[in-house]
RODREN-56635 format. One record per residue (C-alpha): residue number from 1; residue in one letter; chain; y, z, x. Coordinates in steps of 0.001 Angstrom, whole numbers. Layout:
N
     k   r   c        yy        zz        xx
   NUM   A   A         Y         Z         X
...
END
This chain:
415
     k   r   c        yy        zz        xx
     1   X   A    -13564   -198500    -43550
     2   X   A    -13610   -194766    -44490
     3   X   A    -16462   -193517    -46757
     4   X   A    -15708   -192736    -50423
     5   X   A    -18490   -190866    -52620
     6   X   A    -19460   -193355    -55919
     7   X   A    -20797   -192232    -59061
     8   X   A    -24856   -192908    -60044
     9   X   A    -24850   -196456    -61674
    10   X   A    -26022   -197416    -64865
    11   X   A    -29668   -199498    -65470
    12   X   A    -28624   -203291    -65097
    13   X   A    -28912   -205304    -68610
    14   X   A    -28670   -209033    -69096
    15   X   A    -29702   -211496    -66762
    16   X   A    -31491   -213217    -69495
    17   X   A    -31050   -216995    -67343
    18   X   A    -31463   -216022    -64217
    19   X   A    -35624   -217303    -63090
    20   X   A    -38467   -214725    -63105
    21   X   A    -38562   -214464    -59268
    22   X   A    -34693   -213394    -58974
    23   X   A    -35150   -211238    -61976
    24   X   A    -38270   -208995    -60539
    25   X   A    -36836   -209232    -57144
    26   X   A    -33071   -207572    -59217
    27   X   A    -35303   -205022    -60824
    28   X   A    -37625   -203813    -58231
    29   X   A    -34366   -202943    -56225
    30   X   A    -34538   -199018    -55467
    31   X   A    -31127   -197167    -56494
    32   X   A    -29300   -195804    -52858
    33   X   A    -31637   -198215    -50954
    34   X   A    -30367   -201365    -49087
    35   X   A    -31589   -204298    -50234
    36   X   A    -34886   -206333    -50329
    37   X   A    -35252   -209027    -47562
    38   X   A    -34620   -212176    -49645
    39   X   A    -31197   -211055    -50855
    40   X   A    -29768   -211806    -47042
    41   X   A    -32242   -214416    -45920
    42   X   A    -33400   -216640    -49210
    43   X   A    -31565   -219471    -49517
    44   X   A    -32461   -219619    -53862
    45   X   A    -30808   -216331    -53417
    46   X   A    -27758   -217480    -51580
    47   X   A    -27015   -220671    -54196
    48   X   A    -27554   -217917    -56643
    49   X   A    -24494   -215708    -54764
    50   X   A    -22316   -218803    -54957
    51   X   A    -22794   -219151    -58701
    52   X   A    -22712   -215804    -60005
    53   X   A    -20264   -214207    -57284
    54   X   A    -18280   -216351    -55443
    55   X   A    -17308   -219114    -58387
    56   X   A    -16739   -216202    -61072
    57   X   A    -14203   -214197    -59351
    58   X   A    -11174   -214348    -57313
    59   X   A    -11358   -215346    -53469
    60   X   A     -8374   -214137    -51270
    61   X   A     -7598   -217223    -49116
    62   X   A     -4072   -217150    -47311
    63   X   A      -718   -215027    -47517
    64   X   A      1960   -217208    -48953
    65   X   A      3795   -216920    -45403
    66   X   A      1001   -219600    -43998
    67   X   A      2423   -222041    -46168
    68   X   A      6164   -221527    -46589
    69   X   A      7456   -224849    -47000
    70   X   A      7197   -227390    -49431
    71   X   A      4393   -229852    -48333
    72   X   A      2664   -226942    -45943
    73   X   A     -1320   -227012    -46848
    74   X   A     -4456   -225424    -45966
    75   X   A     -7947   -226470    -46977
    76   X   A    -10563   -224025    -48106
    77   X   A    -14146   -224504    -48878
    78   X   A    -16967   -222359    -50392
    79   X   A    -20031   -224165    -51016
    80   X   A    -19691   -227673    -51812
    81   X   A    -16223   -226835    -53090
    82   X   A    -13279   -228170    -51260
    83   X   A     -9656   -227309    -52649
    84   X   A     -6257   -228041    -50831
    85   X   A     -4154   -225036    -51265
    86   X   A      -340   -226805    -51058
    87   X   A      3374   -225591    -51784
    88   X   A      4938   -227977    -53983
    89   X   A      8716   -229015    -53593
    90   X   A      9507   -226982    -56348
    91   X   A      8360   -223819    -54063
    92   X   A      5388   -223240    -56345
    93   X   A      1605   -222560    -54491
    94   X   A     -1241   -224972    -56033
    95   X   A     -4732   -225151    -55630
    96   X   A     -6533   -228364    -56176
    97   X   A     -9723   -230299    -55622
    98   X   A    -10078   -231972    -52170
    99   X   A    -11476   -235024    -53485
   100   X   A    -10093   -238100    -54465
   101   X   A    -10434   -239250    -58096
   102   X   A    -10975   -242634    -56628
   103   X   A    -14468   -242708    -55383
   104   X   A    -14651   -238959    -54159
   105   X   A    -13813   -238735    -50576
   106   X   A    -12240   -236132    -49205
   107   X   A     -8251   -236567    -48332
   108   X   A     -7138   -233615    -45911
   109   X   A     -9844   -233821    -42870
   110   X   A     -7680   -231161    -41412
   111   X   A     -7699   -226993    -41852
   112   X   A     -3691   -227084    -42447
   113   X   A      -845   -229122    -41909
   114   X   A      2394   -230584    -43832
   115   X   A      2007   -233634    -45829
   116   X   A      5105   -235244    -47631
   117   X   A      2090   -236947    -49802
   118   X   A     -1906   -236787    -50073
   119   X   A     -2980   -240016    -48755
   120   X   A     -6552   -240331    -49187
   121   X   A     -8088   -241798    -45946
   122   X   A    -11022   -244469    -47210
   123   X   A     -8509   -246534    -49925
   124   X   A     -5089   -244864    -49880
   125   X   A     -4890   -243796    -53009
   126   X   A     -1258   -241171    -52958
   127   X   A      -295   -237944    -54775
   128   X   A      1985   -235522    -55142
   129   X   A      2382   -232841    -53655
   130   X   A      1558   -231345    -57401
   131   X   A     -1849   -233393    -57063
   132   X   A      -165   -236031    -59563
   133   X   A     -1185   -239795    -58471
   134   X   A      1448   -241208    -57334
   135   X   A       160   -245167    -56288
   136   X   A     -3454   -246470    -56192
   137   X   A     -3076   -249968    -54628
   138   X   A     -4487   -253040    -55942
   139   X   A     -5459   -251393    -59396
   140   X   A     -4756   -253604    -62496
   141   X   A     -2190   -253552    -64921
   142   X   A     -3364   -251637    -67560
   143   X   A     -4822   -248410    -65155
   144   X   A     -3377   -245023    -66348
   145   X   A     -2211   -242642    -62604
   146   X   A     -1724   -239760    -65733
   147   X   A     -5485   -239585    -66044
   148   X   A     -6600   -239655    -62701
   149   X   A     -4538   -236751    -60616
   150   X   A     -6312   -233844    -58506
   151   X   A     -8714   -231477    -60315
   152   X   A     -6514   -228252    -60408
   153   X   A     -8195   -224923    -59766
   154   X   A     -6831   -221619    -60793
   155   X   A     -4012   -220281    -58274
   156   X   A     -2303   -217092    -58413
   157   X   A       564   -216141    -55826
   158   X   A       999   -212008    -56107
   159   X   A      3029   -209934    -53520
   160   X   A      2408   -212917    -51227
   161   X   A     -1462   -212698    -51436
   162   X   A     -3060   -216397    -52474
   163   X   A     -5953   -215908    -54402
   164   X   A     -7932   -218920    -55860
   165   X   A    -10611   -219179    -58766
   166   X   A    -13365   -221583    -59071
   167   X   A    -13841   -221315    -62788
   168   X   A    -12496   -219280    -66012
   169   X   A    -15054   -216207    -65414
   170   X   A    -12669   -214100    -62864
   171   X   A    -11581   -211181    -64195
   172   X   A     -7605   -210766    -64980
   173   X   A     -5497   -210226    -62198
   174   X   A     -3065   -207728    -64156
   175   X   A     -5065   -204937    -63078
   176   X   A     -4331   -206211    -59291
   177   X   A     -1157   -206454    -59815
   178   X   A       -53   -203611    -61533
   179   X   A     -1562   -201177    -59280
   180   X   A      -856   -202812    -55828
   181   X   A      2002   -204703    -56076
   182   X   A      4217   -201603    -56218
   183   X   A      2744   -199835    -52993
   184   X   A      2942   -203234    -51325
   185   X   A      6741   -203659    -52483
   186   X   A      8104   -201318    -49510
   187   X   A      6295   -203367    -46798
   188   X   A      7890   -207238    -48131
   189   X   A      4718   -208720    -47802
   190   X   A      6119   -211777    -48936
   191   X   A      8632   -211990    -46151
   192   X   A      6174   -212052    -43291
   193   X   A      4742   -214365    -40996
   194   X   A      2072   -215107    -38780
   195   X   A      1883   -213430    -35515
   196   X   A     -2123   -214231    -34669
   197   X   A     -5319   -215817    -36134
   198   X   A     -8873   -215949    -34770
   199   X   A    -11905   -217280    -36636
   200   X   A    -15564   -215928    -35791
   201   X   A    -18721   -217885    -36948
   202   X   A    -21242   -214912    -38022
   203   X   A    -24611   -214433    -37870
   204   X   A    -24951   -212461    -40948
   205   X   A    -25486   -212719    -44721
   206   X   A    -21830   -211764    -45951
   207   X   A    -23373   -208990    -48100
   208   X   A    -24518   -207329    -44790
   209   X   A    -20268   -207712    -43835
   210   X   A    -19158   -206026    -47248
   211   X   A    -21455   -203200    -46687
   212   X   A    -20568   -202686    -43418
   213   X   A    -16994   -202520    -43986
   214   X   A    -16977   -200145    -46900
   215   X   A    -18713   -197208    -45047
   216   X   A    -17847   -195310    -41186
   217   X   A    -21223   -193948    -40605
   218   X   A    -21459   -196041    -38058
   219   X   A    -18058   -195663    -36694
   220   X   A    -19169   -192962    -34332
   221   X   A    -21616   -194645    -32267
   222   X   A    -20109   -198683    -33073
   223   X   A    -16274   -197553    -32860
   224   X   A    -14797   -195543    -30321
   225   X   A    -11326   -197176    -30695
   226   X   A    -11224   -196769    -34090
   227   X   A    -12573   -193160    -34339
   228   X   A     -9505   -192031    -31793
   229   X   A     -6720   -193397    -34318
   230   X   A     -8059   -193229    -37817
   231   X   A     -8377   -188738    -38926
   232   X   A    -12098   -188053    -40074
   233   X   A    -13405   -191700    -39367
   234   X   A    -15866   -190551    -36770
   235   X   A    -17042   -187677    -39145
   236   X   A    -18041   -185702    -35862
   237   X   A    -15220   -183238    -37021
   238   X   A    -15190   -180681    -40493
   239   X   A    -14625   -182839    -43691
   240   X   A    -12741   -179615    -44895
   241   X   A    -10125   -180247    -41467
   242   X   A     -9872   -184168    -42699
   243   X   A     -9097   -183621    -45845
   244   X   A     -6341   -180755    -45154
   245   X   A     -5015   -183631    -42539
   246   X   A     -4717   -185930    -45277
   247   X   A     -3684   -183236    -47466
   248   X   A      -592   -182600    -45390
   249   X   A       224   -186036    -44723
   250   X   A       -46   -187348    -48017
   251   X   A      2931   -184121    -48916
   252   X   A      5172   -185937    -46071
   253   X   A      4572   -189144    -47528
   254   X   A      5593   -187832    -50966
   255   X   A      8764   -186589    -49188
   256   X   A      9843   -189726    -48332
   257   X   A      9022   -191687    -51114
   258   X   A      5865   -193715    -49832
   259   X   A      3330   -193854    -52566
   260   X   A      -207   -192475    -51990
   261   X   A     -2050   -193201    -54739
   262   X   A     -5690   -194130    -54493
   263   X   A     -6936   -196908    -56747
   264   X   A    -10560   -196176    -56917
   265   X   A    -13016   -198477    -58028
   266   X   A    -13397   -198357    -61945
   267   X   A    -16629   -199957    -64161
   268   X   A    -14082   -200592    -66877
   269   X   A    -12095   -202942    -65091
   270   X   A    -14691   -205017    -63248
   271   X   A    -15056   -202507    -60214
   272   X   A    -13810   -204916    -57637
   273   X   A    -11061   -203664    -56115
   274   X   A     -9907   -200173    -54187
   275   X   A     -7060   -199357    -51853
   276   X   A     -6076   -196376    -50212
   277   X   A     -3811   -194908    -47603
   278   X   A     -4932   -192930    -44514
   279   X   A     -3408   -190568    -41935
   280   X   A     -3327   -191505    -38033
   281   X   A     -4424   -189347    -35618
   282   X   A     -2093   -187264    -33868
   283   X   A      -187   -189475    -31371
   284   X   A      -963   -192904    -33183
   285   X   A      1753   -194404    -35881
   286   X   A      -489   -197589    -35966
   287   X   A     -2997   -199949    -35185
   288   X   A     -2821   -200480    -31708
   289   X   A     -4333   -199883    -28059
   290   X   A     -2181   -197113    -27023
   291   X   A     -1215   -195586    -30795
   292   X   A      2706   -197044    -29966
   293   X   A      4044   -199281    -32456
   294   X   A      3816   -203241    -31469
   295   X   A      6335   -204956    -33838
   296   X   A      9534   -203697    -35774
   297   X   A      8898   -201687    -39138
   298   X   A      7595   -203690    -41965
   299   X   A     10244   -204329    -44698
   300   X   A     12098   -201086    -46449
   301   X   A      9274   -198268    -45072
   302   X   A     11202   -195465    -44366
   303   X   A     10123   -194371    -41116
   304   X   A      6774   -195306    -38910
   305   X   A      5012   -192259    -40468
   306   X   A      2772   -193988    -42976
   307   X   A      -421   -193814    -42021
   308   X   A     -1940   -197110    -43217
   309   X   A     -2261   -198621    -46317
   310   X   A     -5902   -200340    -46828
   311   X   A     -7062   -202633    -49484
   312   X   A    -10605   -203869    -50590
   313   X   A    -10862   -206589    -53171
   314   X   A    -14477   -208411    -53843
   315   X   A    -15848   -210440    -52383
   316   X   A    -13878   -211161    -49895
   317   X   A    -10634   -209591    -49016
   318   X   A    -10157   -206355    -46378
   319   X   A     -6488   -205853    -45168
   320   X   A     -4684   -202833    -43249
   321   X   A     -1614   -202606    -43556
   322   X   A      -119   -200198    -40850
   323   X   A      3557   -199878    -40413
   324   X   A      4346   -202680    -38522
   325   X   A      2127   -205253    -39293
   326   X   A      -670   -206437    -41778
   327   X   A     -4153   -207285    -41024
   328   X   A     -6333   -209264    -43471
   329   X   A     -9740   -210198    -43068
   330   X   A    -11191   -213282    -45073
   331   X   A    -15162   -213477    -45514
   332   X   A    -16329   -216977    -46545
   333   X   A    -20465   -217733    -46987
   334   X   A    -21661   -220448    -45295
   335   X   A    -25298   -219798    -45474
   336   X   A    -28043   -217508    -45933
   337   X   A    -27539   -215997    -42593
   338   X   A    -24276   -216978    -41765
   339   X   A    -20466   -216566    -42745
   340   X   A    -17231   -217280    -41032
   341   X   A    -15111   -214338    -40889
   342   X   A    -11096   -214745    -40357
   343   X   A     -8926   -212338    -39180
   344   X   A     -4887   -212764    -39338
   345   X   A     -1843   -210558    -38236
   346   X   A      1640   -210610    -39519
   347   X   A      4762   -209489    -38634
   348   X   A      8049   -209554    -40423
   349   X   A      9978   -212956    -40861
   350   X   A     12461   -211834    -38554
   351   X   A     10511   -210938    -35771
   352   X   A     10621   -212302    -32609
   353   X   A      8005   -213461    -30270
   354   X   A      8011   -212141    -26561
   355   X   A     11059   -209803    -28053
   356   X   A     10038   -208070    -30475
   357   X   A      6371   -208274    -30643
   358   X   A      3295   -209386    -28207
   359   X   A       986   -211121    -30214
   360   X   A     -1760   -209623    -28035
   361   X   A      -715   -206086    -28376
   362   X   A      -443   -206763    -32344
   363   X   A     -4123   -208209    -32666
   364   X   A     -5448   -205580    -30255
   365   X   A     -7285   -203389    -32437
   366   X   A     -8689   -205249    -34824
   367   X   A    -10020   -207655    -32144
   368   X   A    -11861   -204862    -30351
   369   X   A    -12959   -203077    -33855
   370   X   A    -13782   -206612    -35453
   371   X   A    -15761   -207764    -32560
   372   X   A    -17411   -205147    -32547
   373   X   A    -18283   -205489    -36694
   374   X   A    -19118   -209095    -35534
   375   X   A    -22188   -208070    -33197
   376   X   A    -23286   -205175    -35212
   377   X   A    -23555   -207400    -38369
   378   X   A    -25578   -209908    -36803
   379   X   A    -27898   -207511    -35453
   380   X   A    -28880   -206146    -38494
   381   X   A    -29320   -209760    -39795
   382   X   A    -31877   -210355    -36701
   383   X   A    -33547   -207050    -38054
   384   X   A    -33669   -207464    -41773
   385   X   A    -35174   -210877    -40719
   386   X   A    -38330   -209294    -39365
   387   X   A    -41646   -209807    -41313
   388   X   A    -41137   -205559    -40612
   389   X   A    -38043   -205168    -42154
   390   X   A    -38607   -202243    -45491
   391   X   A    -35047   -201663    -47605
   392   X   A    -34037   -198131    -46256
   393   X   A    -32026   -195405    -47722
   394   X   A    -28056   -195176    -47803
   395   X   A    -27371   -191918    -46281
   396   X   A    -25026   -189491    -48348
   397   X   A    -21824   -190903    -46006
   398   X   A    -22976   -194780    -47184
   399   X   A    -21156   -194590    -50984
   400   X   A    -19422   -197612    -49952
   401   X   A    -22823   -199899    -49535
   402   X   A    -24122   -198736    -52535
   403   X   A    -21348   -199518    -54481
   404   X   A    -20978   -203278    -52838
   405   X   A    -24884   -203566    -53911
   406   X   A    -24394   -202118    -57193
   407   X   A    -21349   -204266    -58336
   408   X   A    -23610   -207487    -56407
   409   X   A    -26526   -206849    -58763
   410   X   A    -23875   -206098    -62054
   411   X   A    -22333   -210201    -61163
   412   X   A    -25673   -211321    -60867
   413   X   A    -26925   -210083    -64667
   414   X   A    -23511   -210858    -66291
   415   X   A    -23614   -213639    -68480
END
């Protein structure tokens, strides 16, 4: 959530199919200015997210964990898009189409579950747990099960993240992998499970979400929890003190072998994905009421003095990772003015409940802090709303928005 200074962008080129409206509306949008009203209220605009954003790159949508055994689903929808995300009984994680090849209805009616086949409900048609069919009753002779299995969709399992595609424009996952998959490899994150989930329905275009969560200008007056734990988050204090904090805590993570690295955003790759590790105040090792640790040490870390490790991935994926659990947040659109936002915590595979950890005392702080994101969000939907509502400038702290509004404009011109 900590502010990070962006570069001037470049003019915005292409666009060349997108309707006259949505391309005067693109280019009459002032450079460090929020956006103009129909961008979070329109719903042309919205369909127009879905296309260009949401189905052309790649949406987080579970941690391997939620699923561990063979047969263990989820469903997940964006748009009119329904997938089943399924382990197979080979051990592998699939994503396929929700819809029976039949005569289209949907087959899992629930969020998860375990299914030793998908049975549609309306004629019983059965497939694999690979999305192979299996049996269609009644059919004749001659009908083919190879031609009619589940529409696969694009599925790719990394460090224990589960990230889906809805079509062949999402950028490569390499980058992804090669830069976080070697900070993550300390903290197991694919020997964890879950210790907490809570859904929120939002009131709030999910642009108004992204830019929220990629600047602390408002942490001052919106977070007071937050502004105790996190070291130059309330930016009531000296950068120059901050950054020596960091400074000296990124030497004692050297010293022990933890990896600091930032992985800024970069134009050549596709700009959609940053991560970076921050110092705790003093008296806080993690994410919690109190600043005490609420579940045992993640994986091989060290020691408790890691700070936490925070990852942003467009559109839709914010996690912390603190030293003794994860935190990822999951932003889905639902409509102009509304999203559902989903917030899970993890604790090692070992850990146990009422022993080891208090699933309240683990969700703590990012129930307070993401409650509090929750109401501020929809405010500023209710006010962008307004027939009074002007786009207003990004102070010099807001980098963050401006970059989630820059890359938004860049998906919306690419071919």
């Amino acid at each position: 959530m900590r502010s990070q200074s962006i570069p001037c962008s470049t003019p915005l080129a292409g666009g060349t199919d997108l309707n006259p409206r949505v391309r005067a509306l693109i280019d009459g949008v002032r450079d460090g200015f929020s956006l103009d009203q129909p961008f979070y209220t329109d719903p042309e605009l919205f369909a127009l997210d879905l296309e260009k954003v949401w189905r052309r790159n790649w949406i987080y949508v579970c941690m391997g964990c939620q699923i561990p055994n063979p047969g263990d689903y989820i469903t997940y929808q964006l748009g009119t898009d329904r997938i089943i995300v399924i382990r197979g009984d080979d051990g592998v994680v699939r994503a396929m189409a929700n819809v029976c090849t039949h005569r289209g209805s949907i087959i899992c009616t629930e969020h998860a579950g375990n299914a030793r086949a998908l049975v549609c409900p309306y004629h019983a048609w059965v497939y694999g747990r690979d999305g192979e069919l299996r049996a269609a009753r009644m059919m004749p002779a001659d009908f083919d099960r190879s031609r009619h299995g589940l529409a696969q969709v694009r599925c790719e399992m990394i460090a224990g993240f589960v990230f889906v595609a809805f079509s062949d424009h999402a950028p490569d996952l390499a980058t992804w992998r090669a830069e976080f998959e070697p900070h993550l490899a300390a903290y197991q994150t694919d020997r964890l499970k879950v210790a907490v989930s809570k859904t929120y329905d939002c009131n709030a275009n999910w642009k108004l979400l992204a830019e929220n969560f990629r600047e602390c200008y408002h942490c001052h007056s919106g977070h007071p929890e937050y502004i105790r734990a996190i070291i130059g988050s309330g930016m009531h204090e000296p950068r120059e003190k901050a950054d020596a904090e960091t400074r000296r805590a990124q030497d004692a993570w050297k010293a022990q072998g933890v990896g600091n690295d930032s992985v800024d955003y970069d134009d050549a790759n596709g700009d959609w994905h940053y991560s970076a590790r921050y110092p705790f105040a003093p008296g806080f090792r993690t994410m919690s009421e109190d600043g005490a640790r609420v579940a045992p040490l993640l994986g091989r870390l060290p020691s408790e003095d890691v700070g936490t490790y925070s990852i942003v991935m467009y559109p839709n994926l914010w996690m912390d990772c603190p030293p003794d659990h994860l935190m990822t947040m999951r932003v889905t659109p639902r409509a102009a003015d509304r999203c559902e936002v989903r917030f899970d915590w993890f604790v090692r595979d070992d850990a146990r409940e009422g022993v080891d950890y208090d699933p309240a005392k683990v969700s703590w702080f990012w129930t307070v802090t993401g409650e509090q994101d929750v109401r501020l969000c929809e405010d500023n939907q209710a006010g962008v709303a307004s027939p009074r509502y002007r786009p207003g400038p990004y102070a010099p702290a807001e980098g963050g928005p401006r970059h989630v509004i820059q890359w938004y404009l860049r998906q919306l011109v690419r071919p």
